[in-house]
C-alpha positions in Angstrom: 0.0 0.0 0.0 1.2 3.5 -1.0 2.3 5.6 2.2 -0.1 8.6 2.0 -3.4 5.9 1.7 -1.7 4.2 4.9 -1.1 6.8 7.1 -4.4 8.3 6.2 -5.9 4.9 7.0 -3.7 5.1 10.3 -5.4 8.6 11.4 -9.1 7.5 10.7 -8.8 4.4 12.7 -7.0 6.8 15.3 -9.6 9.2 15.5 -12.7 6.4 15.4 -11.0 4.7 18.5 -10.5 8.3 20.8 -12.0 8.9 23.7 -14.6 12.3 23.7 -12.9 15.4 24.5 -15.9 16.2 27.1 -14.8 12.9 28.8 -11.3 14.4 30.2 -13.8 17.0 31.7 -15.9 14.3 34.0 -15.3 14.7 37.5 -15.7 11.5 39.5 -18.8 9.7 39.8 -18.4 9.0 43.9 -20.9 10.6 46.6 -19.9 13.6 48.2 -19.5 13.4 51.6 -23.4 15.3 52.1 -25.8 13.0 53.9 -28.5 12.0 50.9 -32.1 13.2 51.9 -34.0 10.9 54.1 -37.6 10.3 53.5 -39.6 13.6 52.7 -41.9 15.3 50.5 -41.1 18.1 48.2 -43.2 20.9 46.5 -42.2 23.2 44.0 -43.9 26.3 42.3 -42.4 27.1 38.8 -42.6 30.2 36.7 -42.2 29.8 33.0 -41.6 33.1 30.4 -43.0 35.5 33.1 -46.2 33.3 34.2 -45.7 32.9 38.5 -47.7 29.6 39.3 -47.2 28.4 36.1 -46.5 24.6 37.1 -46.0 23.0 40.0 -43.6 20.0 41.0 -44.4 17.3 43.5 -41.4 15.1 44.6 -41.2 11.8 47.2 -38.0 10.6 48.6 -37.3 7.7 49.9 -41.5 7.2 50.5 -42.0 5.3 53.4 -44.9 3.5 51.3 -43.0 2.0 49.1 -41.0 -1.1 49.9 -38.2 -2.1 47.5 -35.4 -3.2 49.8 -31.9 -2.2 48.5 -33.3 0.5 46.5 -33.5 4.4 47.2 -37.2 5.1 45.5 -37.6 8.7 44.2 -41.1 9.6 42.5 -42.5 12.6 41.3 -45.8 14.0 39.3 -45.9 17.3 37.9 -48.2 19.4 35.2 -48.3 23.2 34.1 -51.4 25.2 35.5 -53.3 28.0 34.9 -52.5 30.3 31.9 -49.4 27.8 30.9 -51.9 24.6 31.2 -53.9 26.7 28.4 -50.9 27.2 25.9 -49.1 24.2 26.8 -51.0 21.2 28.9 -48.6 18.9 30.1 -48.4 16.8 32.6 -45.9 13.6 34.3 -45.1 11.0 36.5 -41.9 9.7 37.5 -40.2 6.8 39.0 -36.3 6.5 40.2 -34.6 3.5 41.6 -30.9 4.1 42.8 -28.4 2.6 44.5 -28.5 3.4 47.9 -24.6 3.5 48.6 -23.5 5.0 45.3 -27.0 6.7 44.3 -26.5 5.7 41.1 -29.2 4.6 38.8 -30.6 1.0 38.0 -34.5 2.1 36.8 -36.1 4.8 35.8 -39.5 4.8 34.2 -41.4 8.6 32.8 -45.1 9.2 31.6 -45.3 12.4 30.1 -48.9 13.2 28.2 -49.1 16.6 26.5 -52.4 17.8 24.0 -51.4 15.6 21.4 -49.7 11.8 23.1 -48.4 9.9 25.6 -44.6 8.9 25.9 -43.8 6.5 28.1 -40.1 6.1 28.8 -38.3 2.9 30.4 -34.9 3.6 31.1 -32.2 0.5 32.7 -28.9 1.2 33.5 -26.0 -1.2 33.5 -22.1 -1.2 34.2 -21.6 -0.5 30.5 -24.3 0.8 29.1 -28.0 2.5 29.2 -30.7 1.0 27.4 -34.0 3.0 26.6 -37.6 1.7 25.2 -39.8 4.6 24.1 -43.6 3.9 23.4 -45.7 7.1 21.7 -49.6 7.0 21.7 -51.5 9.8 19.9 -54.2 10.8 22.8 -57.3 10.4 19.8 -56.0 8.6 16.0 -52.8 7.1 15.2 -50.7 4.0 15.3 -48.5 3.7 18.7 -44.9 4.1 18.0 -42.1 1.8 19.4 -38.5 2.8 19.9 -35.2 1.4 21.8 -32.3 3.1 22.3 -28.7 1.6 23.5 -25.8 4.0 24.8 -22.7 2.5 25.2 -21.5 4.8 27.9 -20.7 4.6 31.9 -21.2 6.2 34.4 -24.4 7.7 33.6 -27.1 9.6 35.6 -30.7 10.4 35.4 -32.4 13.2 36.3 -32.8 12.1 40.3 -29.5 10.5 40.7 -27.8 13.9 39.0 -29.6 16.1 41.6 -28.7 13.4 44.5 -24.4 13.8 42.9 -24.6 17.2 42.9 -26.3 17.7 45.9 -23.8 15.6 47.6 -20.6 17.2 47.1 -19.2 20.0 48.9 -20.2 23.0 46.8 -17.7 25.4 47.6 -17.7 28.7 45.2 -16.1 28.1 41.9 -16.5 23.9 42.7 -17.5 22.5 39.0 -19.7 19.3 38.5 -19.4 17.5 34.9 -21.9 14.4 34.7 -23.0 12.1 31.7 -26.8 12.3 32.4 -29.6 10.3 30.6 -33.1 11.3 31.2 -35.2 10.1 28.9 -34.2 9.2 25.5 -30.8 11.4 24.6 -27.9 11.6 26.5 -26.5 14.5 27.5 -23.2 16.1 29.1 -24.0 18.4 32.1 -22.1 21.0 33.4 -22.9 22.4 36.6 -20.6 25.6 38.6 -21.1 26.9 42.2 -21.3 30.7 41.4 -21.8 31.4 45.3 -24.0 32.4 48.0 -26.9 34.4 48.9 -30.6 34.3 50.5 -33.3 32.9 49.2 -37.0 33.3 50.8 -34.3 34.1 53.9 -33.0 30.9 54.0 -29.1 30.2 52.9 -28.8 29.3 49.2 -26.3 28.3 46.8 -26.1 29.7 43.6 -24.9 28.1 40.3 -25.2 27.8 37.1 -26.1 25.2 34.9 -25.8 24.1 30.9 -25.7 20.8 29.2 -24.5 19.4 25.6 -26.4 16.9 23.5 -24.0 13.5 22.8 -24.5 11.6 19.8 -24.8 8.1 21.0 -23.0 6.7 18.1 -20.3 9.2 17.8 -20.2 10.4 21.0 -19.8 14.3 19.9 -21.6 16.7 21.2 -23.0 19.8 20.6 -24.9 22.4 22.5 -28.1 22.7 23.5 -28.8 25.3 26.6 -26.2 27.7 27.5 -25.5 28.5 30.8 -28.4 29.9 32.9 -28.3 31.2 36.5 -30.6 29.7 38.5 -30.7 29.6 42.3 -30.2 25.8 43.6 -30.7 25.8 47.5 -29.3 22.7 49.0 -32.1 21.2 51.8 
């Protein structure tokens, strides 16, 4: 074989075989040293484009109710109200199952309806990889659509077991968080930064700031898809 076609060969089957750039960036995927939450209820009021009260968020941890021993159960329902119910109805439930010791995640299953279908997401995680079935129903006419997913990636979070990682570490100011997380049916890279302190409804607060990057599952580039947003995260 000529030399240029060989070492051109050489550099493709280089660059196929490297790891992600993002992946240099994940910080380890241990507990902080942060007691998780023990069992309690949760309820949020969220604003959305101006509109107060425009959704509200109801969250059980660790539910005394439920019994899966081994497991650390979180569930939550949610669903937009008033004026946002109008442009946008929408509403969900959740279900987590992590690891107690770890809080990593085994299970996660999603309903989600909206004015127009029904997703209902089933999500396993293994030591190697996260595999996803996706089922669509129209809420009136249509056929029901059927998709799995498989992402050849570890560790990854979902949306409960992110907010348990975070939540656990110290949090100093300037401390930076960078998770492979998998809600639903897309992985995604998240980057979280303590941007400091301050009161919130006169309670102490930490404030940071959050974006994430979509990750091809076959590729594993990503791209973005939020820039970073402050938001205020207080720490129960």
């Amino acid at each position: 074989m000529p030399a240029r076609p060989l070492v051109l060969l050489l550099c493709a089957l280089g660059a196929a075989s490297a790891d992600p750039a993002w992946k240099q960036e994940l910080t380890p995927a241990t507990p902080g040293d942060h007691a998780p939450l023990p069992s309690c209820s949760l309820d949020l009021i969220l604003s959305w484009k101006g509109m107060v009260n425009s959704g509200r968020i109801h969250m059980d941890v660790a539910p005394q109710d439920v019994k899966k021993p081994g497991k650390y159960v979180i569930r939550s329902n949610a669903s937009s109200l008033g004026a946002a119910s109008t442009l946008f109805p929408y509403q969900n439930h959740f279900w987590s199952e992590l690891d107690p010791v770890t809080m990593m995640p085994g299970y996660f299953h999603a309903v989600e309806k909206d004015n127009k279908e029904t997703v209902t997401t089933t999500t396993r995680h293994f030591p190697d990889r996260v595999e996803t079935t996706e089922i669509t129903k129209p809420n009136s006419r249509g056929a029901e659509a059927k998709q799995e997913r498989v992402f050849r990636f570890s560790p990854t979070h979902d949306i409960f077991s992110a907010m348990m990682h975070i939540r656990s570490q110290k949090l100093e100011n300037g401390d930076r968080i960078n998770i492979v997380v998998h809600p639903f049916g897309t992985p995604y890279l998240l980057r979280a930064k303590v941007i400091g302190r301050e009161k919130h409804m006169d309670r102490d607060a930490i404030r940071m700031s959050v974006g994430m990057r979509k990750i091809d599952r076959k590729t594993l580039v990503d791209r973005a898809v939020a820039t970073y947003a402050r938001d205020d995260a207080k720490r129960v």
